[in-house]
C-alpha positions in Angstrom: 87.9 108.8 122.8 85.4 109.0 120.2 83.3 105.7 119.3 82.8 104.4 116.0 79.2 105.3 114.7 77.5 103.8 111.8 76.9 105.6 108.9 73.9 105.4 106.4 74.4 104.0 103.4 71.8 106.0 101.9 70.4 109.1 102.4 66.7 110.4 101.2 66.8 113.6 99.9 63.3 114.4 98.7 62.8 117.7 96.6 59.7 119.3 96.1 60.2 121.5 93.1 57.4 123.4 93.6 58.9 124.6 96.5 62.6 125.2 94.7 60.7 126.8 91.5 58.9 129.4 94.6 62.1 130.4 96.3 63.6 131.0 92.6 61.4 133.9 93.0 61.9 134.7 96.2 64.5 137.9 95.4 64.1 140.3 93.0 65.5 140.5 89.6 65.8 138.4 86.5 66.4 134.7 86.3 69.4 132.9 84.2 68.0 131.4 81.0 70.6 128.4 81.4 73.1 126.7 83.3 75.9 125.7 82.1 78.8 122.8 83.4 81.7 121.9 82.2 84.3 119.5 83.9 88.2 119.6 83.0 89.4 117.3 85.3 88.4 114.0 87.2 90.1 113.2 90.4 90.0 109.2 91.3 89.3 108.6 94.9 88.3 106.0 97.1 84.6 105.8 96.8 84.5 106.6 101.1 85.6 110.3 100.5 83.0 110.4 98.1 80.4 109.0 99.5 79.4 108.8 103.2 79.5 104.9 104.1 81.0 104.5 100.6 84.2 101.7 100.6 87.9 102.0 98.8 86.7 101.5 95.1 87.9 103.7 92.8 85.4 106.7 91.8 86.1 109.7 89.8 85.5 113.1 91.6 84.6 115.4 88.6 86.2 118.9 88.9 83.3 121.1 87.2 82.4 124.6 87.0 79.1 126.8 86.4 78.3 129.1 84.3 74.6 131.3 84.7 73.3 132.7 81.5 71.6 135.6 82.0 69.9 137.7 79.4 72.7 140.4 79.7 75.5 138.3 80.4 77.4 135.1 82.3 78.2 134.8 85.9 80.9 131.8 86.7 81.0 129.8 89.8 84.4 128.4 90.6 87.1 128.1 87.8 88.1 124.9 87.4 91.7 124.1 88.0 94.7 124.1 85.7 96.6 120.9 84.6 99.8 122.1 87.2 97.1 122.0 89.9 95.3 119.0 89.0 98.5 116.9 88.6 99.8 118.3 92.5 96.1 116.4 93.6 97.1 113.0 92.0 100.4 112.3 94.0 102.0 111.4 91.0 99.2 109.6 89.5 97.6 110.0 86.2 94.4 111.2 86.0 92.0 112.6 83.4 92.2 116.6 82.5 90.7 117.8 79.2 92.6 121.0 78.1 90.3 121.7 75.5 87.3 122.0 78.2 89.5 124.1 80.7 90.5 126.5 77.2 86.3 127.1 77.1 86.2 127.8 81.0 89.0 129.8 80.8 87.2 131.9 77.7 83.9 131.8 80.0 85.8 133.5 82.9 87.2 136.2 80.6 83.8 137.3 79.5 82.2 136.9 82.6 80.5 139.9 84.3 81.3 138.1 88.0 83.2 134.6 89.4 82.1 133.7 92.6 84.6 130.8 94.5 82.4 128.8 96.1 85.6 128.1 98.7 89.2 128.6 98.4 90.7 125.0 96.9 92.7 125.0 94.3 90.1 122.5 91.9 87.6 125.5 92.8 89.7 128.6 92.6 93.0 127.5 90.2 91.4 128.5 87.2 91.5 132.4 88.5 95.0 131.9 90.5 96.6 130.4 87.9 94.8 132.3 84.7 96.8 135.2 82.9 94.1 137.5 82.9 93.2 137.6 86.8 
């Protein structure tokens, strides 16, 4: 049987940037000129699946994709999810999608020259499954 173990509230994370703005260099090639977000959906979850030692208020889980700019184009990571798949998540709840900010993802992933999925969900990888074009 496995005991109960206490969980940190909070957790340093200290960032040198120096450090991050070395390793940006670390392969060869250029570097993106932006990053881009956008959300088109918010989950609402208790804030313990959040948040490690977090308790059962209410806390929106954005559901936000990337976009590198690049001087010769746009890379994508993850696609966002479409309202089908965002409403399957909410058990019958209602929760916030913006259809006008997954229209603009779903544009960005047209004229991207690469999507990477950072995992196979359906908030990560619905905008491609689900998408006309893919």
């Amino acid at each position: 049987m496995l005991e109960k173990t206490e969980v940190a509230t909070e957790i340093p994370f200290d960032v040198d940037i120096s450090t991050v703005r070395a390793m940006a260099n670390v392969l060869p090639g250029s570097l993106p000129v932006a990053l881009n977000a956008i959300s088109v959906a918010s989950s609402i979850r208790p804030r313990k699946l959040v948040v490690a030692g977090g308790d059962d208020t209410p806390t929106p889980m954005p559901r936000t994709a990337y976009q590198l700019v690049y001087g010769d184009g746009t890379f994508v990571l993850d696609s966002g999810l479409d309202l089908q798949t965002h409403e399957s998540f909410g058990k019958g709840a209602a929760e916030p999608y913006y259809p006008e900010e997954y229209a603009k993802l779903q544009k960005a992933l047209d004229q991207a020259k690469g999507i990477f999925l950072s995992h196979y969900h359906g908030d990560h990888a619905g905008g491609v499954i689900m998408s006309p074009n893919f």
